[in-house]
C-alpha positions in Angstrom: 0.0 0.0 0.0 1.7 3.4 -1.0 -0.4 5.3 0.9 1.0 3.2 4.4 4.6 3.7 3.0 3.9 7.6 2.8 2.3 7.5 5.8 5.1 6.0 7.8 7.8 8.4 6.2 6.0 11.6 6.5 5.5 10.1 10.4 9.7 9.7 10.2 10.0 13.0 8.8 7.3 15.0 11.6 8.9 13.5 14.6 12.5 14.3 13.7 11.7 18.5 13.2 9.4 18.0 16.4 12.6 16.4 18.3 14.8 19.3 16.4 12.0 22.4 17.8 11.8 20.6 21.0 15.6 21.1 21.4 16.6 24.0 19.9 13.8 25.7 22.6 15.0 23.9 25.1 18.7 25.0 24.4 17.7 28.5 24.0 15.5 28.9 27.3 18.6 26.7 29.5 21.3 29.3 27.9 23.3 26.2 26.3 22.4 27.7 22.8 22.4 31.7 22.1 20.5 33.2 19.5 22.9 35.5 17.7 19.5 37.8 16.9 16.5 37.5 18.2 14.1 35.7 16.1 16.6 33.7 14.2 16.2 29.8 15.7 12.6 30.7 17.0 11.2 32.8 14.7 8.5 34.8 16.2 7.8 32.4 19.1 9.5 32.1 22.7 11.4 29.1 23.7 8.2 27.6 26.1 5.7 27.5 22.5 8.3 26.4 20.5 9.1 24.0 23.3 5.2 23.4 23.5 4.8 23.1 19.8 8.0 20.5 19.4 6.5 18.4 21.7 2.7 18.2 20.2 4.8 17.6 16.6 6.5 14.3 18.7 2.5 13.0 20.0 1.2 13.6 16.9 3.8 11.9 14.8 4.0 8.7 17.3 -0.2 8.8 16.7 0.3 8.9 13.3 2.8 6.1 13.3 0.7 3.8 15.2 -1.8 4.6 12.6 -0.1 3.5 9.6 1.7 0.4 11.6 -2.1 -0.5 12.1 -2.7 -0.3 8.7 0.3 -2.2 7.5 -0.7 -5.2 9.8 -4.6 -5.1 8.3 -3.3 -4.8 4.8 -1.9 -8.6 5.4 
């Protein structure tokens, strides 16, 4: 099923930039990363929504993985 297999990677590809916001806010709002201007790792937001926002990128990407693991295991 191509849809499963698009499923799966676009899963792959939504958890890794939700782990990547989740710790570049992190970093910024501990001090062990310093933005050389304001905006430029966080655009617009502060580090607690990008924080926030990295974190429901990682629940919805695990959800969505579960999905299309559900679907693979049907489809046989």
């Amino acid at each position: 099923m191509p849809y499963t297999k698009l499923g799966t990677l676009i899963a792959g590809i939504v958890f890794v930039l939700g782990c990547i916001q989740f710790a570049i806010g992190f970093g910024v709002s501990v001090g062990l990363v310093s933005e050389p201007r304001p905006g430029l790792f966080l655009g617009t937001s502060t580090s607690a929504e990008a924080i926030d926002s990295g974190i429901l990128k990682i629940l919805a990407a695990v959800a969505f993985g579960v999905i299309t693991e559900i679907s693979q295991s049907v489809a046989k």
